[in-house]
Residue frames relative to the residue before (quaternion, step in Angstrom):
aa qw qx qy qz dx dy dz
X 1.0000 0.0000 0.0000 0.0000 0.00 0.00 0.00
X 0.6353 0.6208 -0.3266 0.3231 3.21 1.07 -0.83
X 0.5455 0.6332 -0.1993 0.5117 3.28 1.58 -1.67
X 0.8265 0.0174 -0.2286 0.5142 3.92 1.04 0.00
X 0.7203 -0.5911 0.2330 0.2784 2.62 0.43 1.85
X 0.4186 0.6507 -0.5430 0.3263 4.28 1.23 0.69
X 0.4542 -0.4117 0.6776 0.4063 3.67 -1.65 0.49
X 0.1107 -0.5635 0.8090 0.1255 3.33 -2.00 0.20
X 0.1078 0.5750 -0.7890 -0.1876 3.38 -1.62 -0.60
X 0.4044 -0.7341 0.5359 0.1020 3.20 -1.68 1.37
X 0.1816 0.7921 -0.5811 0.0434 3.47 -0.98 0.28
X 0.3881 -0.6603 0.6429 0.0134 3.30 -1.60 1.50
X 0.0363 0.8025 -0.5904 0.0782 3.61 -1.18 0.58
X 0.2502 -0.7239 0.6049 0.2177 3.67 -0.78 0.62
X 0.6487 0.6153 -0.4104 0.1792 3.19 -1.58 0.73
X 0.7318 -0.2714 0.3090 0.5435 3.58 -1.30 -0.21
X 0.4769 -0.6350 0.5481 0.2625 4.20 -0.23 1.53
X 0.8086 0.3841 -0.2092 0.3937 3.55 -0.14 -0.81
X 0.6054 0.4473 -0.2733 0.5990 4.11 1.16 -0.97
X 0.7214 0.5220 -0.3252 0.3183 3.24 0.87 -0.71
X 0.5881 0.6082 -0.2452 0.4735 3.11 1.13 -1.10
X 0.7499 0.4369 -0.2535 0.4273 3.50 0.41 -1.05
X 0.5778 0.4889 -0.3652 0.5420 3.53 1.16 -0.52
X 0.8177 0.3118 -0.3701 0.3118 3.45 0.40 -0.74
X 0.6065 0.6175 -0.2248 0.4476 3.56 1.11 0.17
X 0.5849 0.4371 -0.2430 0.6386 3.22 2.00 0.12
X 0.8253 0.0718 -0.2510 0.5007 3.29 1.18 -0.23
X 0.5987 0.3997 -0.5869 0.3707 3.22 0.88 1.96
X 0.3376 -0.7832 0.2839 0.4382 2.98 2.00 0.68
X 0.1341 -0.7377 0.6609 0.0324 3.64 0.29 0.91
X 0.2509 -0.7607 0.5410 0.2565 3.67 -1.45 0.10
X 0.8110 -0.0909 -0.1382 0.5612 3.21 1.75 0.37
X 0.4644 -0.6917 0.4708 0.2902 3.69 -0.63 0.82
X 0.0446 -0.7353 0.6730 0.0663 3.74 -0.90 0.59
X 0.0040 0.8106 -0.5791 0.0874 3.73 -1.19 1.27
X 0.3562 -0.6184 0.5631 0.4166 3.54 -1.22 0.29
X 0.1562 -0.7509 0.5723 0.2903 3.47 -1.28 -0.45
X 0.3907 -0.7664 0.3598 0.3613 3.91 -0.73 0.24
X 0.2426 -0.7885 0.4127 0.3861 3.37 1.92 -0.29
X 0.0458 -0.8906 0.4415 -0.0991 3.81 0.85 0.96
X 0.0816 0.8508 -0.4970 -0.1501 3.59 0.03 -0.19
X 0.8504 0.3128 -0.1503 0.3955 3.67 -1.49 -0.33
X 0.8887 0.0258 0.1773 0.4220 3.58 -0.94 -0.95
X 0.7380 0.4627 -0.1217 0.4760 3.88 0.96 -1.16
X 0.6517 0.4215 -0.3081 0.5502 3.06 1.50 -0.60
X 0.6409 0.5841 -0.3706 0.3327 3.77 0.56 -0.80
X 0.6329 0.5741 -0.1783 0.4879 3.02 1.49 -1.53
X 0.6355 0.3656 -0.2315 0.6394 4.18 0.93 -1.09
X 0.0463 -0.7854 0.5499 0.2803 3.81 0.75 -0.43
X 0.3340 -0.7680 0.5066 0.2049 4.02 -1.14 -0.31
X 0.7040 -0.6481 0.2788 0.0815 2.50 -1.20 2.15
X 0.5980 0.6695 -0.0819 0.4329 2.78 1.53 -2.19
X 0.7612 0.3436 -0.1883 0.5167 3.56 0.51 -1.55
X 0.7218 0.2012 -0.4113 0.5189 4.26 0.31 -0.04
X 0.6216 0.4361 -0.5209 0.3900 3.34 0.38 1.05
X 0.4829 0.5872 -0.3618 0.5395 3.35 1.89 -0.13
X 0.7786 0.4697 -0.0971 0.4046 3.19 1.07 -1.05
X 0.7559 -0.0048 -0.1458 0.6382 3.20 1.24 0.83
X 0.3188 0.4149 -0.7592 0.3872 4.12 0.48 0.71
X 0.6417 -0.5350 0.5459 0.0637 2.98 -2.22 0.73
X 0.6816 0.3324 -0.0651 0.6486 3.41 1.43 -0.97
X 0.6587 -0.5833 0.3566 0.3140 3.75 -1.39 0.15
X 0.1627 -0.8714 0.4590 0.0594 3.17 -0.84 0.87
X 0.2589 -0.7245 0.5834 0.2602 3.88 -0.63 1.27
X 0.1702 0.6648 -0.7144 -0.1368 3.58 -1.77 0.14
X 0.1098 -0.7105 0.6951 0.0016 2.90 -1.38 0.32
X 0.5145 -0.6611 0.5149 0.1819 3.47 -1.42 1.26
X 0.3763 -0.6936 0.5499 0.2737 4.07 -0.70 0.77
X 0.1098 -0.8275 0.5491 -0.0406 3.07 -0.94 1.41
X 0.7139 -0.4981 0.3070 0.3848 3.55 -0.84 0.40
X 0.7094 0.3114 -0.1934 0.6020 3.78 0.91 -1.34
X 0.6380 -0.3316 0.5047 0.4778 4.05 -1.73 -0.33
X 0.4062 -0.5943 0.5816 0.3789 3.50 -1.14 0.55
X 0.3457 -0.5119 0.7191 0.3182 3.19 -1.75 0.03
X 0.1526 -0.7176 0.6795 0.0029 3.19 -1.39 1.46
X 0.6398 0.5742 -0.4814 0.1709 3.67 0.91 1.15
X 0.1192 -0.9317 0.3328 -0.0840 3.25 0.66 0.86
X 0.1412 -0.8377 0.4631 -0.2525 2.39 -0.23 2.44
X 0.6741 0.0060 -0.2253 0.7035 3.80 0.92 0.50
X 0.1115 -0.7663 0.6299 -0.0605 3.22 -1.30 1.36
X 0.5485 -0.6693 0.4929 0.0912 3.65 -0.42 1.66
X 0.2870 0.7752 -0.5615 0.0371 3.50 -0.61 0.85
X 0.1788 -0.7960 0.5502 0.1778 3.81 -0.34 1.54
X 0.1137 -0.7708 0.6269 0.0002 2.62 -1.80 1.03
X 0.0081 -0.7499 0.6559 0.0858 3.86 -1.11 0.32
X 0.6436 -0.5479 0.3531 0.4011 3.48 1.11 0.57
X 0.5874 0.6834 -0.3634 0.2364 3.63 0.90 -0.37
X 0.4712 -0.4095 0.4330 0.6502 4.23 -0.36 -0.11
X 0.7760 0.3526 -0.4846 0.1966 3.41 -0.58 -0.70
X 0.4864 0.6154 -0.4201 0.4563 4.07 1.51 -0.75
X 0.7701 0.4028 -0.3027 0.3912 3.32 0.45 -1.71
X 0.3990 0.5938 -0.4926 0.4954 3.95 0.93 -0.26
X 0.7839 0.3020 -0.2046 0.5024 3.87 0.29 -1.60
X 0.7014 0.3362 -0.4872 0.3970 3.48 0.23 0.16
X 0.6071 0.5469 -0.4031 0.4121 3.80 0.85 -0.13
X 0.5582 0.6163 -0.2235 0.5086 3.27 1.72 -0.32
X 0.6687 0.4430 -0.2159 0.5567 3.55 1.10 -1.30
X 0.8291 0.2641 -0.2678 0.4137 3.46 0.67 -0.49
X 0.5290 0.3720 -0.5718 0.5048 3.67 0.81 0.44
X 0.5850 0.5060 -0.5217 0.3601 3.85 0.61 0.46
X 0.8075 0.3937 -0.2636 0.3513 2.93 0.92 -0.69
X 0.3845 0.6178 -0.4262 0.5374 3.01 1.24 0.45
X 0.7199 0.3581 -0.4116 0.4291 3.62 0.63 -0.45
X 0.8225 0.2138 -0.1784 0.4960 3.41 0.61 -0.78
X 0.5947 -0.5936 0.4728 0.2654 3.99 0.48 1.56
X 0.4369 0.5551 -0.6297 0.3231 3.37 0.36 1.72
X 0.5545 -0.5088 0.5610 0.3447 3.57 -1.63 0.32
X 0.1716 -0.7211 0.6476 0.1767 3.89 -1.16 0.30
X 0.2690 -0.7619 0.5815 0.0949 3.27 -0.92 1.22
X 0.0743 -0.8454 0.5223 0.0837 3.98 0.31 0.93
X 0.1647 -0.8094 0.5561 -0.0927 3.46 -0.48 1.35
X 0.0024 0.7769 -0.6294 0.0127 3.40 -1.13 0.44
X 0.3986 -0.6776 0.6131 0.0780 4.19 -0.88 0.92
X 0.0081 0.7163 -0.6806 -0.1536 3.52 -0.62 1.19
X 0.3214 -0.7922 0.4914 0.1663 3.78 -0.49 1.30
X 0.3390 -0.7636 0.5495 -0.0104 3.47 -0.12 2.05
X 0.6153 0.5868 -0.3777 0.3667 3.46 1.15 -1.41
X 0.6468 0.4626 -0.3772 0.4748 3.78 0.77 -0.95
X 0.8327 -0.1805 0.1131 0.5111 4.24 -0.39 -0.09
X 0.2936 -0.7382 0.5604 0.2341 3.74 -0.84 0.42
X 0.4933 0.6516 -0.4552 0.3535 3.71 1.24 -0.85
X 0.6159 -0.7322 0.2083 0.2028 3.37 -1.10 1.97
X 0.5930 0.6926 -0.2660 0.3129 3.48 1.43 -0.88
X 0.5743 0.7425 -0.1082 0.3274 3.18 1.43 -1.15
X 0.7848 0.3227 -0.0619 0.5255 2.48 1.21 -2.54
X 0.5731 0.4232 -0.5369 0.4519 4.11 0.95 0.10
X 0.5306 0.4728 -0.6049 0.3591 4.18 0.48 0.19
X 0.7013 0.5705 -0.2593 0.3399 2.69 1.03 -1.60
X 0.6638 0.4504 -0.3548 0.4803 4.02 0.96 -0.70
X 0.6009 0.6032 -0.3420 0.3976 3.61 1.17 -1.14
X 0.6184 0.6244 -0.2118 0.4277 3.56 1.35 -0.88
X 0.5669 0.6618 -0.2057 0.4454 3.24 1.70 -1.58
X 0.6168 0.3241 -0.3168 0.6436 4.08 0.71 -2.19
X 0.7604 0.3841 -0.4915 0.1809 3.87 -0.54 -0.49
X 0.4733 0.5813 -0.4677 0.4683 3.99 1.14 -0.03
X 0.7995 0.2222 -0.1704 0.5315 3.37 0.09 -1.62
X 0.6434 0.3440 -0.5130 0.4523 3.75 0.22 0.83
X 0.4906 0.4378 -0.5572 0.5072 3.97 0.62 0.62
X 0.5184 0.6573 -0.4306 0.3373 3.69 1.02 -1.34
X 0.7496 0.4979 -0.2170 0.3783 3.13 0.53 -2.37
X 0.6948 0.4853 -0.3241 0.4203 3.95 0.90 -0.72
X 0.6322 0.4904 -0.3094 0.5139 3.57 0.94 -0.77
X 0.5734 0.5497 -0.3950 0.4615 3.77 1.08 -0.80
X 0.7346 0.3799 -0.3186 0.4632 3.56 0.52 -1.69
X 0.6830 0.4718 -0.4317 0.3530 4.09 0.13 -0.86
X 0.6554 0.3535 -0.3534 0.5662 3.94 1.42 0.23
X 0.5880 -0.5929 0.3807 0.3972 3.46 1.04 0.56
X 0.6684 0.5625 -0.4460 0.1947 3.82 0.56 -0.38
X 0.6386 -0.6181 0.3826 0.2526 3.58 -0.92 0.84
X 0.0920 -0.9310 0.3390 -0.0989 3.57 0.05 1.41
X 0.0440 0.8433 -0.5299 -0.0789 3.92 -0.46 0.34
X 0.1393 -0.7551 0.5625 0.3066 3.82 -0.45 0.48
X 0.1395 -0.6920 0.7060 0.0562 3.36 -1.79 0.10
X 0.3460 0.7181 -0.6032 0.0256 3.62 -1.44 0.83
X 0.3425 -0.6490 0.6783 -0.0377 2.91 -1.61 1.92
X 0.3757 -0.6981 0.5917 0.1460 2.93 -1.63 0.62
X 0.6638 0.5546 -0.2990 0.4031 3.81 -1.07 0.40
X 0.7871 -0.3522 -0.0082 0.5063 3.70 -0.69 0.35
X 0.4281 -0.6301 0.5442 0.3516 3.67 -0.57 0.54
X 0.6634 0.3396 -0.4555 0.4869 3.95 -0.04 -0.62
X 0.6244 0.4631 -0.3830 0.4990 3.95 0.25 -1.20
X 0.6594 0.6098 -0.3463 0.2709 3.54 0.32 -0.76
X 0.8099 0.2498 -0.1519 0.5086 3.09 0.84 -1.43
X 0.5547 0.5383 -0.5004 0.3900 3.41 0.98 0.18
X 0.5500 0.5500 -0.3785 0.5018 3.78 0.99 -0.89
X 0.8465 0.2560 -0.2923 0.3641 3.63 0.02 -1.17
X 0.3879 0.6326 -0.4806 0.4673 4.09 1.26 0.28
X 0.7541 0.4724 -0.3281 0.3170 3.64 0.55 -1.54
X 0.7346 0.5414 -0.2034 0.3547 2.86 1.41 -1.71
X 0.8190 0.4560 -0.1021 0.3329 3.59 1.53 -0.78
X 0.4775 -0.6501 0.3628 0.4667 3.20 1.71 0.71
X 0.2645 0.7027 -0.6201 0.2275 3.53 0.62 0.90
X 0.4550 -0.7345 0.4869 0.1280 3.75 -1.05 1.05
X 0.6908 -0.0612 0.2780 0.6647 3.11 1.07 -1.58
X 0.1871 -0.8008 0.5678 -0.0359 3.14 -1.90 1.23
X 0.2922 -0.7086 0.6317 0.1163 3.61 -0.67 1.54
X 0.2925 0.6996 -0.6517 -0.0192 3.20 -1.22 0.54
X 0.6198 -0.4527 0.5574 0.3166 3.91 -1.50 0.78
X 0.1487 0.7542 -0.6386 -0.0372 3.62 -1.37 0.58
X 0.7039 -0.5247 0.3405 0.3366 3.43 -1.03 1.01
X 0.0767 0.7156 -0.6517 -0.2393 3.19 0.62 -1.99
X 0.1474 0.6346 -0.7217 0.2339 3.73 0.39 1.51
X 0.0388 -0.6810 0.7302 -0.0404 3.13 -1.40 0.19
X 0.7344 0.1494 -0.3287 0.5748 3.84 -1.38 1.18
X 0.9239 -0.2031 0.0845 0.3132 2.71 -1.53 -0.16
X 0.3590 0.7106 -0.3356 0.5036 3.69 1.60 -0.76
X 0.7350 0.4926 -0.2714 0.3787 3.53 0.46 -1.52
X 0.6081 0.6580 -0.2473 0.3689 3.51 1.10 -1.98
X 0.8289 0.3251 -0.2329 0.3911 3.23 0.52 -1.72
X 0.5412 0.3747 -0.4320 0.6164 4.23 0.91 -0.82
X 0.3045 -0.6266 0.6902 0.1956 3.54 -0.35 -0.56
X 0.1116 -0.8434 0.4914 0.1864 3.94 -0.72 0.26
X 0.5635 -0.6133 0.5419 0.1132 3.36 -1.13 2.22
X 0.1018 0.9186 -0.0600 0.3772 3.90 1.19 0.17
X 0.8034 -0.0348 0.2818 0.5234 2.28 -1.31 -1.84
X 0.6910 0.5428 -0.3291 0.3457 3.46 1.08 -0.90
X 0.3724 0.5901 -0.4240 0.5773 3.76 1.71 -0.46
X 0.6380 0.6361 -0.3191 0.2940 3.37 0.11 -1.50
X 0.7403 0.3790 0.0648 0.5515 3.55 0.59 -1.48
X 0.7978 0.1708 -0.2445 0.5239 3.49 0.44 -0.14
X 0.6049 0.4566 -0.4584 0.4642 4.23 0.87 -0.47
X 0.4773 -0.6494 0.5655 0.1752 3.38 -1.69 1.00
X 0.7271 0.4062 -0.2533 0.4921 3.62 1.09 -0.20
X 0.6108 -0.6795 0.2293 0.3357 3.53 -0.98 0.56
X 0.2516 -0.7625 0.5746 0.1586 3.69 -0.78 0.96
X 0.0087 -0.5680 0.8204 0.0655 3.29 -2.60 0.80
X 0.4251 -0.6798 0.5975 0.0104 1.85 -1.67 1.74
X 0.0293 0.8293 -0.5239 -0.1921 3.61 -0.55 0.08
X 0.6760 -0.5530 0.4742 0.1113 4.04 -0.81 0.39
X 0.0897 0.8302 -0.4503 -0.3162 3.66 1.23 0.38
X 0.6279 0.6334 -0.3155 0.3239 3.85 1.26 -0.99
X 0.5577 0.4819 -0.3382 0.5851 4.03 1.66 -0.18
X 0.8917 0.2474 -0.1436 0.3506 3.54 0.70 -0.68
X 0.5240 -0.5261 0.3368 0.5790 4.02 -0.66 0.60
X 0.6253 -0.3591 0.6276 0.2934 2.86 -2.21 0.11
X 0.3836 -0.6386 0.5093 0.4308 3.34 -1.06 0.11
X 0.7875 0.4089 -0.3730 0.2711 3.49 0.52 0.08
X 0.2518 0.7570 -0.3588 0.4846 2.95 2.14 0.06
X 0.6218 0.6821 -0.2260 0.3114 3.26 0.83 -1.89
X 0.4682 0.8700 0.0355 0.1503 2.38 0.69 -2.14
X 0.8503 0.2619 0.1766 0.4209 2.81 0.47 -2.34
X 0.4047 0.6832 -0.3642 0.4866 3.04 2.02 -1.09
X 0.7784 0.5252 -0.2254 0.2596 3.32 0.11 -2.43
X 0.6589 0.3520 -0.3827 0.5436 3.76 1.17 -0.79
């Protein structure tokens, strides 16, 4: 931190890694939580569980990870990923992805997963696509009325596979995404597209809380 010229303040703490974290970041009102992640899968991970993911899965405020890699990351980030399904918790992560990119003169790629895995039968999948151009085409308006340079995209099939395949394949830098923050059994049965980005994308993810942070159209409304 020093080498770029940032204040820090240090602090130690005893306890459960995850309970701990979250406590101490609520009562230094952090403005965002930065983690590594081990991208565990299957049996080793359940068994080591992850620190990273029940602090994704319930900090109040946004959280950056990123997987440790052999070389220095590259921290210029020129096309930032932002999934969407239209829900509060996307439109939270896209109001996020694009006041970032506005700071640091990136494009926003707004994406959206039509989720085949849940029923092929045809009626479904045109709400379900019709649902898909309307997310990443509020994104693309809210992007352009802040000047930031915008592209939409929608694929069909698993949403976690999805955005990880179309990040690697698309020079994607960084990924916003919206998270429930279910937890118990809630979690088990939706499963969370997430955590599973989280663990499986080679580039760094934010998470963002849609119920801690404005809608974007909430937002919106504030700003006029």
């Amino acid at each position: 931190a020093a080498v770029h010229d940032l204040d820090t303040v240090s602090a130690v703490r005893d306890g459960t890694p995850a309970r701990t974290i979250l406590r101490y970041a609520e009562e230094e009102d952090v403005d965002l939580v930065s983690m590594g992640t081990h991208g565990r899968t299957g049996l080793r991970r359940t068994l080591l569980g992850s620190v990273t993911e029940r602090v994704v899965r319930k900090a109040e405020r946004p959280v950056l990870t990123a997987h440790p890699g052999e070389e220095e990351p590259d921290t210029d980030y020129d096309r930032i990923l932002v999934a969407t399904d239209g829900g509060p918790e996307s439109r939270a992560a896209a109001r996020a992805a694009i006041d970032f990119a506005a700071r640091v003169d990136a494009e926003v790629v707004a994406f959206s997963v039509i989720d085949t895995t849940i029923t092929r039968e045809s009626a479904f999948v045109n709400a379900l696509e019709g649902n898909s151009h309307d997310a990443v085409r509020r994104v693309a308006d809210e992007a352009a009325e802040r000047d930031v340079a915008v592209e939409t995209a929608v694929r069909e099939g698993s949403p976690a596979e999805g955005i990880v395949d179309y990040a690697e394949d698309h020079r994607i830098d960084f990924v916003v995404m919206g998270t429930h923050g279910r937890t118990g059994l809630d979690r088990f049965l939706t499963s969370s597209v997430a955590e599973r980005v989280i663990r499986h994308a080679e580039m760094p993810v934010l998470t963002v809380r849609g119920d801690v942070v404005e809608p974007l159209e909430e937002a919106a409304d504030t700003e006029e």
